[in-house]
C-alpha positions in Angstrom: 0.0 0.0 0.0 1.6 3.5 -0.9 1.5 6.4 2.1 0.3 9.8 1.0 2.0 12.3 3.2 -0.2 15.2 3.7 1.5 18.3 2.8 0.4 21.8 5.1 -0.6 24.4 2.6 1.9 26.6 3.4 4.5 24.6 2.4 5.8 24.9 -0.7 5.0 22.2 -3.7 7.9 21.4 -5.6 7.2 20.9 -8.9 9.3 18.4 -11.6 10.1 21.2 -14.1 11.8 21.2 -17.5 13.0 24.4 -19.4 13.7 24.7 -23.4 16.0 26.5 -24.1 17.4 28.7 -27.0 20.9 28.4 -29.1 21.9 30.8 -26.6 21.0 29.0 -23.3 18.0 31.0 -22.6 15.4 30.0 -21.1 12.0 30.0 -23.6 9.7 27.7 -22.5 8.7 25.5 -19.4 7.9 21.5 -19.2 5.6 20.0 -16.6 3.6 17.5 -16.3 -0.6 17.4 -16.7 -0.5 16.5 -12.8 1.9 19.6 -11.8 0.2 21.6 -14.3 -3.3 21.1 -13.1 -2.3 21.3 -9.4 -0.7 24.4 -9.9 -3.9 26.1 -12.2 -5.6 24.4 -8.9 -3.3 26.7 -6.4 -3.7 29.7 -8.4 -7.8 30.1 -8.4 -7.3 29.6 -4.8 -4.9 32.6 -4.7 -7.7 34.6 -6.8 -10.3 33.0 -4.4 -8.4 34.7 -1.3 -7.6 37.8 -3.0 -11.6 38.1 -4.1 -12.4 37.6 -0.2 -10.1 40.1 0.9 -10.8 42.3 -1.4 -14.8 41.9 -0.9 -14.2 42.3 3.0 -12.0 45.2 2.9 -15.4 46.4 0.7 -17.6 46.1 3.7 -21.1 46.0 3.0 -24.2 43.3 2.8 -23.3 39.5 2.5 -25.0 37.6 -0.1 -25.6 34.1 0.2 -23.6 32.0 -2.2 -26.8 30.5 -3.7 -28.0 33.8 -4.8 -24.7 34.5 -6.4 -24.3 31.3 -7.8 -27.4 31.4 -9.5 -27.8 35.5 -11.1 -24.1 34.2 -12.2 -25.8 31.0 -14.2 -28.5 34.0 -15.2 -25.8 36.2 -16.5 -23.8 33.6 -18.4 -26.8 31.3 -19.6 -26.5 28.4 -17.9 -28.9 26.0 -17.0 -30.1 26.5 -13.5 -30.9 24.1 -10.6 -34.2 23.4 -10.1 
């Protein structure tokens, strides 16, 4: 059976990176891999996420309950809404 060592979310992730390079040595590109890749697009929404909250705290104001939001968001975008 293979452990899975949880990892505190202030630590950082190290991620198994490649770089392409030019005729000159410098670096043009990045490699990773779809797992890095997706963890890391998974890492930054929840930077946005706390940078949204702060940001909407710091605003003051009137809370709105995430149903509400969710759904004039599905409105505004055309989704099919939840019944």
């Amino acid at each position: 059976m293979t452990q899975v060592e949880a990892r505190p979310s202030s630590e950082p992730r190290r991620l198994a990176v490649q770089y392409v390079t030019d005729e000159d040595g410098n670096r043009v590109s990045v490699v990773l891999s779809v797992a890095d890749f997706e963890q890391l697009l998974d890492d930054l929404e929840e930077v946005y996420d706390a940078r949204a909250y702060h940001a909407a705290k710091a605003e003051g104001g009137e809370a709105i309950p995430w149903e509400i939001v969710k759904a004039e968001i599905e409105r505004e975008r055309g989704w099919p809404t939840e019944s």
